[in-house]
ZAMARGU-4260 file (C-alpha; in steps of 0.2 Angstrom, whole numbers, plus 5000, padded with zeros to 4 digits):
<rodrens>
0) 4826/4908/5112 | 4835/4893/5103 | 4852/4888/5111 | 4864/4886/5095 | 4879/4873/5099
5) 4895/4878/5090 | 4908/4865/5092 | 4924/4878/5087 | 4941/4876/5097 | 4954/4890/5097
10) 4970/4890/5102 | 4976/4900/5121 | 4984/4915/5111 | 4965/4920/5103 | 4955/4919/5117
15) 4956/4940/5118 | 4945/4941/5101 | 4930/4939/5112 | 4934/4956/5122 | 4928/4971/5115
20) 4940/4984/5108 | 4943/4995/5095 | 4957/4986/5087 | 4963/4969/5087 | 4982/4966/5079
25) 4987/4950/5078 | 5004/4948/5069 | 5020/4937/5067 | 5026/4922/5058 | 5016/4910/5045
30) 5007/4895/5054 | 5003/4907/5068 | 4983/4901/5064 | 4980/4922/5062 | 4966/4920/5049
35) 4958/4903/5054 | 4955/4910/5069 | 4948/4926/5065 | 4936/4919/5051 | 4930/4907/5065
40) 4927/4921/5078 | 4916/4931/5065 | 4907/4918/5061 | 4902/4913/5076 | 4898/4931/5082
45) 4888/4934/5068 | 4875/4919/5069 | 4875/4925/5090 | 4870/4944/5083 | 4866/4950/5065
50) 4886/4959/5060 | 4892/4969/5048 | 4909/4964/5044 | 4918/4971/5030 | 4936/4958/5024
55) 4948/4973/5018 | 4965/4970/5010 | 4975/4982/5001 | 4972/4975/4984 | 4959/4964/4979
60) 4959/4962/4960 | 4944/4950/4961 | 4934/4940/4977 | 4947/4925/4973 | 4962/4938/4983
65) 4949/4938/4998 | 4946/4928/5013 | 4929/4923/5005 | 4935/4904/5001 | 4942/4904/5020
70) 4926/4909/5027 | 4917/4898/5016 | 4927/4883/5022 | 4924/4888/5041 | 4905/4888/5037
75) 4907/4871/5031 | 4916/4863/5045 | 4909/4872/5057 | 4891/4865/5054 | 4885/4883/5053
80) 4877/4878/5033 | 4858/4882/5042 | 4866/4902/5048 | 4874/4906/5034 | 4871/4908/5013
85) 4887/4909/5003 | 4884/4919/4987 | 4900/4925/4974 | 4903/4939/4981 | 4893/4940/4999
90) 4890/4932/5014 | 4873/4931/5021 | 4865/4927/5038 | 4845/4924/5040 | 4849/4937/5056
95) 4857/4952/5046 | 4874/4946/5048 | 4883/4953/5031 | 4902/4950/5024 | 4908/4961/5012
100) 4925/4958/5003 | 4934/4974/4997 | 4951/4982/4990 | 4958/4996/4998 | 4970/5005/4986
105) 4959/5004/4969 | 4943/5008/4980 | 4944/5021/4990 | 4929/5030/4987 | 4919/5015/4989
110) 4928/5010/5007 | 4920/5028/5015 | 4902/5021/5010 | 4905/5009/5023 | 4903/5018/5038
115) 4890/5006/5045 | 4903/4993/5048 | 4903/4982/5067 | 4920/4976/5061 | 4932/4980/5048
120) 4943/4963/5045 | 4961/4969/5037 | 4969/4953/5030 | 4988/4952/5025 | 4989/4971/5034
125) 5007/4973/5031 | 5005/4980/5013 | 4991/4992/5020 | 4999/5009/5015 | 4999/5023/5027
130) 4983/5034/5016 | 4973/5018/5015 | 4973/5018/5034 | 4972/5037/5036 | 4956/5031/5024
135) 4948/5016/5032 | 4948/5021/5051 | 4939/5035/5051 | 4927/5027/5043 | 4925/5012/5054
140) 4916/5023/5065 | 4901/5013/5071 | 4898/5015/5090 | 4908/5000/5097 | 4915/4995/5081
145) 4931/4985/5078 | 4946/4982/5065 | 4955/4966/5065 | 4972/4969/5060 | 4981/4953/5053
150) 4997/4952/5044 | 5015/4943/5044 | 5028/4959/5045 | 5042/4963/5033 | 5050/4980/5038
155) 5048/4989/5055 | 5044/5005/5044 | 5031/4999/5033 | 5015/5007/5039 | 5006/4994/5046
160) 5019/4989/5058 | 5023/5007/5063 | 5006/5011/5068 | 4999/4996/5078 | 5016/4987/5085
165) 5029/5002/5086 | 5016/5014/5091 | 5002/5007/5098 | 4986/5016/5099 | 4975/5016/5116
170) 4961/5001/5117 | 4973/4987/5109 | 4976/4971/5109 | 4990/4967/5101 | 4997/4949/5102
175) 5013/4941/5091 | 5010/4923/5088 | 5021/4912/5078 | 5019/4892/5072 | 5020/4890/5092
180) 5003/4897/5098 | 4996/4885/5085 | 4990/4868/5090 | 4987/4860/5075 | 5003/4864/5066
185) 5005/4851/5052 | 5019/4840/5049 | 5020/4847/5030 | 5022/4867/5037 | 5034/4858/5048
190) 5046/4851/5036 | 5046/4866/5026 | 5051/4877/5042 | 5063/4865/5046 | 5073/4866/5027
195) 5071/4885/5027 | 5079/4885/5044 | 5095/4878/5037 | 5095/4885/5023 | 5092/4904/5025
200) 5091/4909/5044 | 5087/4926/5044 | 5074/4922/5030 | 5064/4908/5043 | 5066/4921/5055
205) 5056/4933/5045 | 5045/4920/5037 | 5041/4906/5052 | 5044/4917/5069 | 5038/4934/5061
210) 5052/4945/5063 | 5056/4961/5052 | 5068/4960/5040 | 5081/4974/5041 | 5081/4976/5021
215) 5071/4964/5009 | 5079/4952/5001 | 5084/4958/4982 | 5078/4976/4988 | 5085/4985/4975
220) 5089/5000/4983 | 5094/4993/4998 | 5110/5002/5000 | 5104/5019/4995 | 5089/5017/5008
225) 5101/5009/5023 | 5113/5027/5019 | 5097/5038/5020 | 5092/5030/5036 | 5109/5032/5044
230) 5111/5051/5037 | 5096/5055/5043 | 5088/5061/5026 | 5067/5054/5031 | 5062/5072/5041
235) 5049/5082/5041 | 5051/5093/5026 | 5045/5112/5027 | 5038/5115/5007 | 5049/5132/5001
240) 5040/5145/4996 | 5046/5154/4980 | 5055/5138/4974 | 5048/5128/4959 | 5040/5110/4961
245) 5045/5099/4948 | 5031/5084/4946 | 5035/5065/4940 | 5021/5057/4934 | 5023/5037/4931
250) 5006/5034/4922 | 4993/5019/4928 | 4980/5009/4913 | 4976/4996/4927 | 4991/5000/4938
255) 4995/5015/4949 | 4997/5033/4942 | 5012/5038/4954 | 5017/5056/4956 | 5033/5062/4966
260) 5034/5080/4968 | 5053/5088/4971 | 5060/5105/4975 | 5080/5111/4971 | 5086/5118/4987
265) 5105/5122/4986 | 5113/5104/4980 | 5100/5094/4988 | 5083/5088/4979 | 5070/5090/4991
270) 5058/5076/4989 | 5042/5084/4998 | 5025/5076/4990 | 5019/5059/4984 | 5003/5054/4978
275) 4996/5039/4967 | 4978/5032/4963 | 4971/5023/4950 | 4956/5023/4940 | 4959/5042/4935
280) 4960/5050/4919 | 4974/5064/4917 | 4961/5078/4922 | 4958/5071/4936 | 4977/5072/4943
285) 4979/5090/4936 | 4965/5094/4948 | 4974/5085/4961 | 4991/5096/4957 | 4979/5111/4956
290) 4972/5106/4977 | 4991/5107/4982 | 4992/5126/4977 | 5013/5122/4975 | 5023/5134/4964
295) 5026/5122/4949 | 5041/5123/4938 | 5040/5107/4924 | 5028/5092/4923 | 5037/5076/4917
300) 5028/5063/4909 | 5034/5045/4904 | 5036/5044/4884 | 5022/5033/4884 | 5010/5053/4890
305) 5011/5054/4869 | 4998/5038/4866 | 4982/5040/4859 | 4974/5025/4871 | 4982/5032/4890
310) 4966/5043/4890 | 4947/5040/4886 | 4948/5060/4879 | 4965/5066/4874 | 4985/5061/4874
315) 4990/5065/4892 | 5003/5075/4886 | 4989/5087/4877 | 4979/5089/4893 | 4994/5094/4905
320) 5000/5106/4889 | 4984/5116/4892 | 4987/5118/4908 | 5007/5121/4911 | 5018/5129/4901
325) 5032/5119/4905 | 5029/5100/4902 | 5043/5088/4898 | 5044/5070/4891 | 5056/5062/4901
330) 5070/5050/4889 | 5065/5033/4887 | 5080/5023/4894 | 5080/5006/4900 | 5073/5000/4917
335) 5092/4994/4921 | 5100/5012/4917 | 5083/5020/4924 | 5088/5011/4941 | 5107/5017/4938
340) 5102/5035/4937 | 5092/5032/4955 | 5108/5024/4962 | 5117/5041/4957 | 5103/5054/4961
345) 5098/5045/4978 | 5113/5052/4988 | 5108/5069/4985 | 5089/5066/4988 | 5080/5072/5006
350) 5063/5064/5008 | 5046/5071/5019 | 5045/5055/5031 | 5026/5060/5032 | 5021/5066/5012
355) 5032/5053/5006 | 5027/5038/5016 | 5018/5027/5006 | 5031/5031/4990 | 5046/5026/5002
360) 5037/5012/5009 | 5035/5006/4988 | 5054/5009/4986 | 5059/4999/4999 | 5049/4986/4994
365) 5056/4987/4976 | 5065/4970/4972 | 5072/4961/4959 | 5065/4945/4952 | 5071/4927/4957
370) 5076/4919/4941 | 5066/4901/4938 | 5081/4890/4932 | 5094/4898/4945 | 5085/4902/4960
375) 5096/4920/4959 | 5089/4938/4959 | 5088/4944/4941 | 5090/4959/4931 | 5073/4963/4930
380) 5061/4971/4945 | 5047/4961/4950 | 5032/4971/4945 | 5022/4971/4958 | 5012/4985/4970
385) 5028/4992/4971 | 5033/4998/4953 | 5023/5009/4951 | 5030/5021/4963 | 5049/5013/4959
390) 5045/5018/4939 | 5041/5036/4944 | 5057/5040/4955 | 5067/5033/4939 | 5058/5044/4929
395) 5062/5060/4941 | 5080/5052/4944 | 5082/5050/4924 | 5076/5069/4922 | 5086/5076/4935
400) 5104/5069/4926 | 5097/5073/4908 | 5102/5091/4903 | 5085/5104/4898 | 5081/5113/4883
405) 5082/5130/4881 | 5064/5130/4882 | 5062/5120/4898 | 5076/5128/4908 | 5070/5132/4926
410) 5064/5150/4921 | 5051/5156/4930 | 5039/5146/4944 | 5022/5147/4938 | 5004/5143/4951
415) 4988/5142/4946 | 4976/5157/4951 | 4959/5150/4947 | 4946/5140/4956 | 4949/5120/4951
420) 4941/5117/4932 | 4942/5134/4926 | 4952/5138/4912 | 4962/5155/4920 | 4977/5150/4914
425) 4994/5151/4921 | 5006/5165/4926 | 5023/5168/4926
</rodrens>
C-alpha cells in the first residue's frame, strides 16, 4: 500500500474532526478558521478512503455561493492536484471520493436523493431554516454518517442555533471558536476587528467573538418581536375546529411563495401555519392547502395573482377561483404603509412557536437597508431570503385592517371533501 505524506497543519480547537460522530458543530466569530479547516479535513479523508460528501448551504443560486473555490484552493496548496479532479460543478477522487455542492431551500426534493452521503458539510448553517433541517437529517442516514455544522450566529432563536447549541443532540461535538483559536490570523482581519471594536461594541461582539445579537440591527420589527417575546405570544397553538382559516399568499417567480395561515379567535388572530417553497406553480400550493384539511374561510392573493405571466397555465387568481369560493385581492399599498399595518396588527397576533418557525425566523431577520452615502438604515427593506415571508405578513396585516365586501364577509367556513386533484368542489 502507498504511504501518502500530507503536510496539512490545524489549529488545537479542530483536532476533534478526526473523531467519529454524528454531528460536528462548529460555531462563533469570523476568523475562527471554521471553513479552512473543515475543507482541509475532507480532503484529506477522502484521498485516505473514497467519500461521499455532499457541501449544503441554505441557498445556492449557482456553484459560485459554494465552498467549491475553497476546496479547490486547499487541493492546490495542499499538493493533493494527483488525488483529486476539479470539474465546474464536481469534485472528483481516482478512489471514489465525490463532492457534491447543493442548496437547501430551492432543492428540497433533490436533497432526499442523497441518502448515500458519508458526510453532509452545512456551510454558513445559521440561515438553515428549521424544515430544511427536518429535510436534510433524515436523510443523511448512511451507517456512520456525518453533518458538519458551520456557521457565525446571529439570534439565539434562529433554528440553527436552537438545535445544535441551546439543545444539543446526543453524539456532538460542539466547539465555539473565535479569531482566538486561529493561528494564522492576519494582520488585515486584525485591523478591521480592531476599528469595529471601537466603533460598534456589540456589533464586534456578534461579528468577531460570535455572540448572538439580542435583535438585529435595522430589524424592522424589532419592537413588536421583543413585546411578543416578553408577553409570551410564540406557544404552541391548538388549530380550532369550526373557526375559518384565512390564507396569505405572497407569490414567488424566482423567490419564495410564502403562505401564513391565521384564525380569528375572540380579539386575538391566531397565527397557526406557515409554508413557503419555490419553483411551484399555483396548483401545486392549492394541493398543499387541500393536505392540511383546515376549515378555510378567504384566500388572499397579492395584486400581482391578476398577471398573465405568475403562472405557466392560468392567472393565479383564476386557478384559486376554481377552487375557493371566497378569494380576495389584497390592496396594493406601499411597502412603507404595508410595514405600518404590521406594526398596528402585531400586538394582537399569537404565533405557533413550531408551524410558524421558519416564518418567524424570516421576520426577525427582516431589516432595513444601509444607505450607501450615509451609512444609515433606509426606508427600504433589504430584499433578501427574508422578504418573502416579511411581504406575506404585510399582505395578512394589510387585509386584516381593510374592511370586506359584502361578498367576502366571513360567512360560512368552507373544506374540501374530495381526494387532492379532483374537482368535488367546495361546500358551505
Amino acid at each position: 500500500m502507498d504511504v501518502i505524506s500530507i503536510n496539512a497543519e490545524f489549529a488545537p480547537a479542530y483536532e476533534k474532526l478526526w473523531q467519529l460522530s454524528r454531528y460536528k458543530v462548529y460555531y462563533g466569530g469570523r476568523g475562527g478558521g471554521k471553513s479552512w479547516a473543515f475543507a482541509r479535513a475532507l480532503l484529506i479523508r477522502g484521498v485516505q478512503q473514497p467519500l461521499r460528501v455532499l457541501c449544503a448551504r441554505e441557498f445556492q443560486n449557482s456553484i459560485a455561493d459554494s465552498v467549491h473555490r475553497l476546496l479547490s484552493d486547499q487541493i492546490k496548496d495542499l499538493k493533493l492536484d494527483p488525488y483529486y479532479t476539479v470539474e465546474k460543478a464536481r469534485i472528483l477522487g481516482p478512489n471514489g471520493t465525490e463532492f457534491s455542492f447543493e442548496g437547501i431551500r430551492h432543492n428540497i426534493s433533490k436533497i432526499r436523493s442523497f441518502e448515500g452521503v458519508d458526510v453532509c458539510w452545512v456551510e454558513e448553517a445559521g440561515l438553515t431554516t428549521a424544515m430544511s433541517w427536518d429535510v436534510l437529517i433524515p436523510t443523511i442516514r448512511k451507517e456512520s454518517s456525518e453533518i458538519w455544522v458551520s456557521f457565525n450566529p446571529e439570534l439565539d432563536t434562529d433554528a440553527t442555533y436552537d438545535r445544535f447549541v441551546t439543545n444539543t443532540p446526543p453524539n456532538t461535538i460542539i466547539e465555539k471558536v473565535s479569531w482566538r483559536d486561529n493561528p494564522w490570523f492576519s494582520d488585515v482581519l486584525r485591523a478591521e476587528m480592531e476599528y469595529l471594536k471601537t466603533k460598534n461594541y456589540d456589533a464586534y461582539l456578534n461579528v468577531w467573538e460570535g455572540h448572538c445579537r439580542v435583535m438585529l440591527d435595522g430589524a424592522v420589527y424589532a419592537q413588536e418581536l421583543r413585546d411578543a417575546t416578553t408577553e409570551g405570544r410564540f406557544l404552541d397553538l391548538k388549530y380550532v375546529e369550526g373557526v375559518p382559516v384565512d390564507v396569505f399568499f405572497d407569490l414567488g417567480k424566482h423567490d419564495q411563495t410564502s403562505i401564513w395561515f391565521a384564525q380569528k379567535i375572540g380579539t386575538w388572530f391566531h397565527i397557526i401555519d406557515f409554508f413557503q417553497y419555490t419553483g411551484k406553480h399555483m396548483s401545486y400550493y392549492i394541493k398543499v392547502l387541500q393536505r392540511k384539511q383546515y376549515v378555510y374561510g378567504t384566500v388572499y392573493l397579492p395584486h400581482d395573482a391578476k398577471s398573465d405571466t405568475v403562472s405557466a397555465e392560468h392567472t393565479v387568481e383564476a386557478q384559486a377561483r376554481r377552487v375557493f369560493p371566497r378569494v380576495r385581492i389584497v390592496p396594493k399599498l406601499s411597502v412603507e404603509d404595508g410595514i405600518n399595518a404590521a406594526r398596528t396588527i402585531f400586538p394582537l397576533c399569537k404565533f405557533d412557536s413550531k408551524r410558524c418557525a421558519d416564518g418567524v425566523q424570516s421576520l426577525k431577520h427582516y431589516r432595513y437597508e444601509v444607505d450607501p452615502e450615509t451609512k444609515r438604515y433606509s426606508k427600504k427593506p433589504l430584499h433578501d431570503w427574508a422578504s418573502d415571508a416579511a411581504d406575506s405578513f404585510r399582505y395578512l396585516a394589510v387585509s386584516m385592517k381593510t374592511p370586506r365586501s359584502k361578498g367576502d364577509g366571513p360567512g360560512k367556513a368552507v373544506r374540501y371533501l374530495g381526494e387532492l386533484g379532483q374537482s368535488l368542489g367546495w361546500m358551505g
